[in-house]
PDB file with SEQRES, HELIX, SHEET and CRYST1 records, atoms N, CA, C and O in Angstrom:
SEQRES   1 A   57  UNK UNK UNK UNK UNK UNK UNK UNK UNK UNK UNK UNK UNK          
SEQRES   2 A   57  UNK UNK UNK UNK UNK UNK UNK UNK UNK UNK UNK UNK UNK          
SEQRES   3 A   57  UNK UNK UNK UNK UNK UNK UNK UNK UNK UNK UNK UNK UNK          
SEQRES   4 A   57  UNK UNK UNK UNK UNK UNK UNK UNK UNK UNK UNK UNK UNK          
SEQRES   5 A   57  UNK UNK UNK UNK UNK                                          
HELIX    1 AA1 UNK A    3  UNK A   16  1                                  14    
HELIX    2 AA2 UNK A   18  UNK A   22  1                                   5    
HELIX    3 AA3 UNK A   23  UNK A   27  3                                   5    
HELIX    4 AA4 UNK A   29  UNK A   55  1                                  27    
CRYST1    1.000    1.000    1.000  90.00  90.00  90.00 P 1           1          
ATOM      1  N   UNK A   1       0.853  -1.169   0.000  1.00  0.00           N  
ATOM      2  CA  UNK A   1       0.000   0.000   0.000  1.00  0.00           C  
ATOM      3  C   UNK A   1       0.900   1.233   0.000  1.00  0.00           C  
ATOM      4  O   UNK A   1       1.771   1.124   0.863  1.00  0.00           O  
ATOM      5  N   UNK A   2       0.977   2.523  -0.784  1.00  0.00           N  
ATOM      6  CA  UNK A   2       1.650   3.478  -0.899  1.00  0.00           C  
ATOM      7  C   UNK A   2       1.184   4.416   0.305  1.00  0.00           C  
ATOM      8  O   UNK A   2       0.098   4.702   0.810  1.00  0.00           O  
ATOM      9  N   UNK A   3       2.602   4.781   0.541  1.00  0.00           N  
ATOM     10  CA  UNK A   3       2.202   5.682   1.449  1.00  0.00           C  
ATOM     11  C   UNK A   3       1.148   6.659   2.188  1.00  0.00           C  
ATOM     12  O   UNK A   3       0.578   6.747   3.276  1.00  0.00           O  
ATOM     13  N   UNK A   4       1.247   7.531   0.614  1.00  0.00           N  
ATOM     14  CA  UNK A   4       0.308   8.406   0.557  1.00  0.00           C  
ATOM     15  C   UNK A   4      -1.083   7.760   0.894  1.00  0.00           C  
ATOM     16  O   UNK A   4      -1.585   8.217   1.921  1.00  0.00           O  
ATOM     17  N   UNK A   5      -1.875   6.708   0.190  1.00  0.00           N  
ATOM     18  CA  UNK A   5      -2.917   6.630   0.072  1.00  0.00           C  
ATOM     19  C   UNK A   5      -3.544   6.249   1.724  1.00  0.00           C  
ATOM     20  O   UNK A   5      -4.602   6.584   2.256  1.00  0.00           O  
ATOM     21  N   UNK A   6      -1.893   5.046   2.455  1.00  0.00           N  
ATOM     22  CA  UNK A   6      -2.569   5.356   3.597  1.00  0.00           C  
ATOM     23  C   UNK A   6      -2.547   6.071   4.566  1.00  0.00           C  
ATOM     24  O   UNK A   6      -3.121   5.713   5.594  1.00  0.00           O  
ATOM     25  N   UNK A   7      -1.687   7.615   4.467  1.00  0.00           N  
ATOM     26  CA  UNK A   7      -1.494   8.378   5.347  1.00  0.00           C  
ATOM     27  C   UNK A   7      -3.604   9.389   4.468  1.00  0.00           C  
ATOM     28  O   UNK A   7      -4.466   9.663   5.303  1.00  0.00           O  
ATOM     29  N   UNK A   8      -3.752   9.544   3.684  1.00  0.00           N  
ATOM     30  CA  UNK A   8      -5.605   9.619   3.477  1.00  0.00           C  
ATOM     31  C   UNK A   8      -6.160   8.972   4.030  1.00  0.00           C  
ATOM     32  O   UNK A   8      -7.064   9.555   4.629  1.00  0.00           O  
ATOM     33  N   UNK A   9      -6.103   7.410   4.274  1.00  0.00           N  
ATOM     34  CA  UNK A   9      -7.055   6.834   4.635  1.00  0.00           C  
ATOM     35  C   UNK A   9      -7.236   6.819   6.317  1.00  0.00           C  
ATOM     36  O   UNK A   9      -8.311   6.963   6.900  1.00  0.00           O  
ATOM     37  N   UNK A  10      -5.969   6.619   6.927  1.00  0.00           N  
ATOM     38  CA  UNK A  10      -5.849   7.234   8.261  1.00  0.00           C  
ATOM     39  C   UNK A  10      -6.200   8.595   8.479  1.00  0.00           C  
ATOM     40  O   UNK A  10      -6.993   8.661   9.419  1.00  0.00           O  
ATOM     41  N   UNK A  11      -5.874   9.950   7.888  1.00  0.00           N  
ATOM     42  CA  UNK A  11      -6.396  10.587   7.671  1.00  0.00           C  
ATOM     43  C   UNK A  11      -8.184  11.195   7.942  1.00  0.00           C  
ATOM     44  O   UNK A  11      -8.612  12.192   8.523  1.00  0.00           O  
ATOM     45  N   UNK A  12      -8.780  10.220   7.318  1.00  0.00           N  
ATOM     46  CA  UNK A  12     -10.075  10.005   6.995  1.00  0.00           C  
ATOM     47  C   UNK A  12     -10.655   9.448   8.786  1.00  0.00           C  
ATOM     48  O   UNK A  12     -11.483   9.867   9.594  1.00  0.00           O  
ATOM     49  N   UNK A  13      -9.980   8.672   8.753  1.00  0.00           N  
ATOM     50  CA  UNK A  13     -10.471   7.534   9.705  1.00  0.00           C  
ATOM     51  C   UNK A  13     -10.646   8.571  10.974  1.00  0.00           C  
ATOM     52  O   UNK A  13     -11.632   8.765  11.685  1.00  0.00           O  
ATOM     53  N   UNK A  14      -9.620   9.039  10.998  1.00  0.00           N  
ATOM     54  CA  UNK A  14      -9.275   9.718  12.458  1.00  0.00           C  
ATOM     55  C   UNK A  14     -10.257  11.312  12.770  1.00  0.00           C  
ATOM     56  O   UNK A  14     -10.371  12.056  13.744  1.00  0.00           O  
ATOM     57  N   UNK A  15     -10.971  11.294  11.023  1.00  0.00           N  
ATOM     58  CA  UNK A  15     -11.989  12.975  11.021  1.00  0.00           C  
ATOM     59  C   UNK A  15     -13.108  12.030  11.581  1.00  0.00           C  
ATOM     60  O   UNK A  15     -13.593  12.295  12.681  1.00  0.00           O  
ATOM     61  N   UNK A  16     -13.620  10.734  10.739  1.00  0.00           N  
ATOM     62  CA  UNK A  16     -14.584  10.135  11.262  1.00  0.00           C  
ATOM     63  C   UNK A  16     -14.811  10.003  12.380  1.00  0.00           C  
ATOM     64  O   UNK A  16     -15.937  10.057  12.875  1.00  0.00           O  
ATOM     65  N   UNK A  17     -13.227   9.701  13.279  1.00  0.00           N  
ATOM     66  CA  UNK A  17     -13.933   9.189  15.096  1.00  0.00           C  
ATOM     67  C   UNK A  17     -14.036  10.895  15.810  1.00  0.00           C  
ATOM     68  O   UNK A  17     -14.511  11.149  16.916  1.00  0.00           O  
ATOM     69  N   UNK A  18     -13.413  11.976  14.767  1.00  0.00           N  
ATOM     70  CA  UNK A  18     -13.842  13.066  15.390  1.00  0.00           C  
ATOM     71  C   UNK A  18     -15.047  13.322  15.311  1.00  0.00           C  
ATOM     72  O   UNK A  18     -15.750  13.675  16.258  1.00  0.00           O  
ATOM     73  N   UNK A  19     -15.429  13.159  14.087  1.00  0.00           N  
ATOM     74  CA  UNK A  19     -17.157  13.921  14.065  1.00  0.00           C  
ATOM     75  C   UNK A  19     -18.075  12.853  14.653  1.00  0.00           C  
ATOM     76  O   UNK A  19     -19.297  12.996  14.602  1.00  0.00           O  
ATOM     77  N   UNK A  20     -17.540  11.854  15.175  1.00  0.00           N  
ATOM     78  CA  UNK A  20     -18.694  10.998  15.605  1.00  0.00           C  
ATOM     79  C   UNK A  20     -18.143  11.370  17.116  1.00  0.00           C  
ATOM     80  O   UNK A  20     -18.919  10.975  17.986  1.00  0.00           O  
ATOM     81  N   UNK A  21     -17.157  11.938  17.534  1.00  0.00           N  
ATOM     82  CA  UNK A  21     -17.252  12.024  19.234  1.00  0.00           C  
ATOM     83  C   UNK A  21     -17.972  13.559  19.318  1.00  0.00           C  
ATOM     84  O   UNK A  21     -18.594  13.964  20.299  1.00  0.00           O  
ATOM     85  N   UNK A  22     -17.754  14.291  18.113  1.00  0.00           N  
ATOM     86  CA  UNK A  22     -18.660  15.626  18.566  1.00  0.00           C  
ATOM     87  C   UNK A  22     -20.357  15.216  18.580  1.00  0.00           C  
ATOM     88  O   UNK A  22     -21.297  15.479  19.330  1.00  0.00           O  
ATOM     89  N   UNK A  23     -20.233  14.668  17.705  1.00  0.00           N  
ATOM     90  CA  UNK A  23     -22.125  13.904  17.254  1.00  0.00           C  
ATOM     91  C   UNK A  23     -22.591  13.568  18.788  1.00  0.00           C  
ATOM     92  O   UNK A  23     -23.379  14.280  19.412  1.00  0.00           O  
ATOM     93  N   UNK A  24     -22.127  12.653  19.184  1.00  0.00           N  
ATOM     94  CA  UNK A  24     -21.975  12.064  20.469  1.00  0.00           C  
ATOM     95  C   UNK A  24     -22.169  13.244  22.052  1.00  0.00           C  
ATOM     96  O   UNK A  24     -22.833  13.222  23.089  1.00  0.00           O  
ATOM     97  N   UNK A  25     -21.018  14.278  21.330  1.00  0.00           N  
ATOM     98  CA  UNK A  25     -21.315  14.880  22.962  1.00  0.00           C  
ATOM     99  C   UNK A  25     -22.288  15.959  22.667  1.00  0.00           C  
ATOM    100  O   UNK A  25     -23.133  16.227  23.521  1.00  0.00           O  
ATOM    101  N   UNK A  26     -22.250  16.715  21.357  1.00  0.00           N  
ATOM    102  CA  UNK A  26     -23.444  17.598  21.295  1.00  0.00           C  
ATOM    103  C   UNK A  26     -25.005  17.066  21.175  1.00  0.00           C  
ATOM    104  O   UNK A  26     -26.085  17.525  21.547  1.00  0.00           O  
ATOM    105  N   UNK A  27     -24.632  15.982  20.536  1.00  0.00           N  
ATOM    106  CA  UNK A  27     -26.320  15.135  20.940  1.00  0.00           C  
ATOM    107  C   UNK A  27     -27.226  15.073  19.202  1.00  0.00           C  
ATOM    108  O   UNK A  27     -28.432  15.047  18.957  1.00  0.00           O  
ATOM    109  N   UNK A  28     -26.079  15.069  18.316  1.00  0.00           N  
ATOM    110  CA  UNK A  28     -26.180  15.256  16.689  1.00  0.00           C  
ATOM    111  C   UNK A  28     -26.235  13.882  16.241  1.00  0.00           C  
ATOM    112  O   UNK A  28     -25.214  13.447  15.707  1.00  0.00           O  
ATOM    113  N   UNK A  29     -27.222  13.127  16.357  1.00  0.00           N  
ATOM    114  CA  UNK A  29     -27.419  11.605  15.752  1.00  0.00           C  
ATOM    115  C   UNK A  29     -26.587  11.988  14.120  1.00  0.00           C  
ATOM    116  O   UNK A  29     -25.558  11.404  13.783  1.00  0.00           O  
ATOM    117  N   UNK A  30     -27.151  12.875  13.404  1.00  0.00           N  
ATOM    118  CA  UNK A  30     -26.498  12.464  12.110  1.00  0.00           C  
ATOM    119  C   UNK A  30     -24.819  13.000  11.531  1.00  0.00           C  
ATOM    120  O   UNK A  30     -24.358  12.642  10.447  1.00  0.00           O  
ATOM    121  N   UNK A  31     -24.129  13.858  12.458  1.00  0.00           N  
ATOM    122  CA  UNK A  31     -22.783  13.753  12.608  1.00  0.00           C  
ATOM    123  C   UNK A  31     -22.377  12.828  13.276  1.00  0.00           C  
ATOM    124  O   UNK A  31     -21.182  12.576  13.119  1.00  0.00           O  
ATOM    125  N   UNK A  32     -23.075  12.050  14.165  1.00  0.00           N  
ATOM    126  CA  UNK A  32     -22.132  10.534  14.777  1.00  0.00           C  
ATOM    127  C   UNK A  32     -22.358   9.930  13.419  1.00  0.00           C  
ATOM    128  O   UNK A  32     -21.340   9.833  12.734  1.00  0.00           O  
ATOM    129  N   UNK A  33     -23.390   9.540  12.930  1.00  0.00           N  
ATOM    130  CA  UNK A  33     -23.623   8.506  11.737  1.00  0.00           C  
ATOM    131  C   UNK A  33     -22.448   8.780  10.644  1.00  0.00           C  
ATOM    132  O   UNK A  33     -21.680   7.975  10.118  1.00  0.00           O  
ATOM    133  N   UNK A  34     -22.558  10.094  10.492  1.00  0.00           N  
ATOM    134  CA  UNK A  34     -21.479  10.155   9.441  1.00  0.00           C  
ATOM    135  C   UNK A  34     -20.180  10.193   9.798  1.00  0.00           C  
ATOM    136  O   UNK A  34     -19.557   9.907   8.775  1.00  0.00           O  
ATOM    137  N   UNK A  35     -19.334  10.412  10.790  1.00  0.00           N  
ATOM    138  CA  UNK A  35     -18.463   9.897  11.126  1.00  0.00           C  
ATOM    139  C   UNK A  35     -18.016   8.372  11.374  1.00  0.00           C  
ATOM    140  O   UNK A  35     -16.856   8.014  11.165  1.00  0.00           O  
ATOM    141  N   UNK A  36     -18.887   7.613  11.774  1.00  0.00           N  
ATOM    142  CA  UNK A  36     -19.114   6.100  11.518  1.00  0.00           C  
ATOM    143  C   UNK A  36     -19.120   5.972  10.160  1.00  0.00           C  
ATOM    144  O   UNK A  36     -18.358   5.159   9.636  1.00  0.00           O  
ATOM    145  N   UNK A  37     -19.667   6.470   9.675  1.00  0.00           N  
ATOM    146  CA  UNK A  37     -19.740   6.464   7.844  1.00  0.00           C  
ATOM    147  C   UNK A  37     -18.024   6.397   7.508  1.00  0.00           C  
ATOM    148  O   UNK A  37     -17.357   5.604   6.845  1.00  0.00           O  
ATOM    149  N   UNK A  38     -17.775   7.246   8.055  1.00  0.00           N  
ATOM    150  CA  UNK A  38     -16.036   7.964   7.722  1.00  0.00           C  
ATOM    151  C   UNK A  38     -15.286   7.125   7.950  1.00  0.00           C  
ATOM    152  O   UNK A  38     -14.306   7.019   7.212  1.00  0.00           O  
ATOM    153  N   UNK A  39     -15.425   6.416   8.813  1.00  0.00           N  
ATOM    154  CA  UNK A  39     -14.362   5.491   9.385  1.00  0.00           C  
ATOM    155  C   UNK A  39     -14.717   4.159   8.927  1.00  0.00           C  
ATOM    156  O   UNK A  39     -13.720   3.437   8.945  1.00  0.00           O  
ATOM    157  N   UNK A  40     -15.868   3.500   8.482  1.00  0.00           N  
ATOM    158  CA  UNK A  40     -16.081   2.224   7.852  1.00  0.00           C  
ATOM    159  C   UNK A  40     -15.534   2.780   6.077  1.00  0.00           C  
ATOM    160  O   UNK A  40     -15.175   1.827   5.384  1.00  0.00           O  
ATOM    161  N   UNK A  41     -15.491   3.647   5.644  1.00  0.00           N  
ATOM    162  CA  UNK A  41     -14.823   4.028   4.476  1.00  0.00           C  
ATOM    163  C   UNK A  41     -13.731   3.936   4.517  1.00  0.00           C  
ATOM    164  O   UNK A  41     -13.148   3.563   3.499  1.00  0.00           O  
ATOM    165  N   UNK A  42     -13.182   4.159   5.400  1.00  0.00           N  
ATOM    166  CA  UNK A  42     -11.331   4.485   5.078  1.00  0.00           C  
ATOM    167  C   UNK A  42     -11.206   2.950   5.283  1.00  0.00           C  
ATOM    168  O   UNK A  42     -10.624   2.374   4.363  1.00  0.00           O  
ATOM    169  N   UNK A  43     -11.716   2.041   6.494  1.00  0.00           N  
ATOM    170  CA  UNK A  43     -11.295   0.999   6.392  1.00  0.00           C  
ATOM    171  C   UNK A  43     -11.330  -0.046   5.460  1.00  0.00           C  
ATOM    172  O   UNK A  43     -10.410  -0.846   5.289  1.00  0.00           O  
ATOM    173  N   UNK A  44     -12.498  -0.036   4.802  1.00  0.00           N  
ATOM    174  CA  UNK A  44     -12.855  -0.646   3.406  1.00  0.00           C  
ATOM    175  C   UNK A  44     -11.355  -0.227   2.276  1.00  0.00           C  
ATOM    176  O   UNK A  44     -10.618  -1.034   1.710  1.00  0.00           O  
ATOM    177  N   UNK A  45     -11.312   0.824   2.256  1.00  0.00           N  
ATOM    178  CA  UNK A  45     -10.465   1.847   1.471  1.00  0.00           C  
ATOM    179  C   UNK A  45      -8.937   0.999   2.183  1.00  0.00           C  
ATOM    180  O   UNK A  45      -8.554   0.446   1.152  1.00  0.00           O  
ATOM    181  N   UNK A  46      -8.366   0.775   2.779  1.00  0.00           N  
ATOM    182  CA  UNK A  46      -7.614   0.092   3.979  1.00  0.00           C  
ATOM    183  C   UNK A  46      -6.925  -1.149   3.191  1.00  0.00           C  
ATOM    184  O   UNK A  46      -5.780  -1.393   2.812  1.00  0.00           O  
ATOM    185  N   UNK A  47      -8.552  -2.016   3.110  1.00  0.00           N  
ATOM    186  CA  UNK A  47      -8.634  -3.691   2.682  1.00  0.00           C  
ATOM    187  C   UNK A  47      -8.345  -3.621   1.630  1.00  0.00           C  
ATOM    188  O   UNK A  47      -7.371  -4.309   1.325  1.00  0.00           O  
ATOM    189  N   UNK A  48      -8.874  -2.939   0.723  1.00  0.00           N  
ATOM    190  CA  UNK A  48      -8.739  -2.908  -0.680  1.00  0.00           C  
ATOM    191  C   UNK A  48      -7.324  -2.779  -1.167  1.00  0.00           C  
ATOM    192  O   UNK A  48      -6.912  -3.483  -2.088  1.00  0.00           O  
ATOM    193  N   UNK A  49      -6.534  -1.839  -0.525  1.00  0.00           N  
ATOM    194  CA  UNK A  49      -5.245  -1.174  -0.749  1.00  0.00           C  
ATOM    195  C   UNK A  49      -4.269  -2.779  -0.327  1.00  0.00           C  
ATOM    196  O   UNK A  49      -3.493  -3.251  -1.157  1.00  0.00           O  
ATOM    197  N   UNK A  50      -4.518  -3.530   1.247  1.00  0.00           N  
ATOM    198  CA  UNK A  50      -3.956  -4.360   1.060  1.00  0.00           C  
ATOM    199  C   UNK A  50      -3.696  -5.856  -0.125  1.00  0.00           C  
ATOM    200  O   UNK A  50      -2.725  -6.541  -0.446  1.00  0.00           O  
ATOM    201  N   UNK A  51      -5.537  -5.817  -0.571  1.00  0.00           N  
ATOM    202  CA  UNK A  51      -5.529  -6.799  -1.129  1.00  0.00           C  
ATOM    203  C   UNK A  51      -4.667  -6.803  -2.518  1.00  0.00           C  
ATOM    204  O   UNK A  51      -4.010  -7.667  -3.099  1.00  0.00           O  
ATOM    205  N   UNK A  52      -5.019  -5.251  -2.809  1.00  0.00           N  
ATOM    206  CA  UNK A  52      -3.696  -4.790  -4.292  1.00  0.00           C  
ATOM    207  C   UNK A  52      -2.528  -5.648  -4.025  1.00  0.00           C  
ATOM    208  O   UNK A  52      -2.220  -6.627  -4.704  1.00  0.00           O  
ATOM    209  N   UNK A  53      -1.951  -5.248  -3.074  1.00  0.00           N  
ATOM    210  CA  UNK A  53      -1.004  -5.781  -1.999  1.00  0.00           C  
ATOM    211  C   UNK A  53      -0.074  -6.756  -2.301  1.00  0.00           C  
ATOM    212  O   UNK A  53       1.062  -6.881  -2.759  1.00  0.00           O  
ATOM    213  N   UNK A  54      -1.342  -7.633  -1.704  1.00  0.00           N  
ATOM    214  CA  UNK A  54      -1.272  -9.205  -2.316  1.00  0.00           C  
ATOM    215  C   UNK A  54      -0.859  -9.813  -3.333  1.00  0.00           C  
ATOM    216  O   UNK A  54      -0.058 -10.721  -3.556  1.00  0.00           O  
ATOM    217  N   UNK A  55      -1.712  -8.999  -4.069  1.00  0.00           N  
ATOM    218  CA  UNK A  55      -1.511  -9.779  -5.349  1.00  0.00           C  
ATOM    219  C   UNK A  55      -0.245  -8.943  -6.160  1.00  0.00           C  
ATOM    220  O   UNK A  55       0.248  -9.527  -7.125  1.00  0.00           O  
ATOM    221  N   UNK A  56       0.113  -8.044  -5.915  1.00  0.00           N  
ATOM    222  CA  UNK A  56       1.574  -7.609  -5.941  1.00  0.00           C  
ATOM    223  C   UNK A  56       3.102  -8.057  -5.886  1.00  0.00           C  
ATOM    224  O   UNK A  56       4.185  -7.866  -6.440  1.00  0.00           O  
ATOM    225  N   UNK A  57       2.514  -8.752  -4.895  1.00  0.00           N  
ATOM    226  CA  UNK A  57       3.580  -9.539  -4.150  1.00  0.00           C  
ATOM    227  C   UNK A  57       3.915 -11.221  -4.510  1.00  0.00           C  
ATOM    228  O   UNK A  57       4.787 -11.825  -3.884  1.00  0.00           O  
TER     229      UNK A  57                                                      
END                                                                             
């Protein structure tokens, strides 16, 4: 996996568990959701990059 793509996808991951801890303490059901959103994306985004990987190798 290239660098770059996973310093984005971490990136990503880490806005997601933000906007889902603000969702959370301000009491915003649909900024938690989408931060959960955020972070099941990057990880998908994650798998994919390894499986390239794989078959790379």
């Amino acid at each position: 996996m290239g660098t770059d793509d996973k310093m984005r996808n971490s990136a990503q991951e880490l806005g997601g568990k933000v906007k889902e801890g603000t969702g959370k303490a301000t009491g915003d059901r649909d900024l938690e959701a989408e931060g959960k959103g955020d972070q099941t994306a990057a990880n998908l985004k994650q798998a994919g990059e390894k499986v390239k990987d794989a078959f790379k190798g």
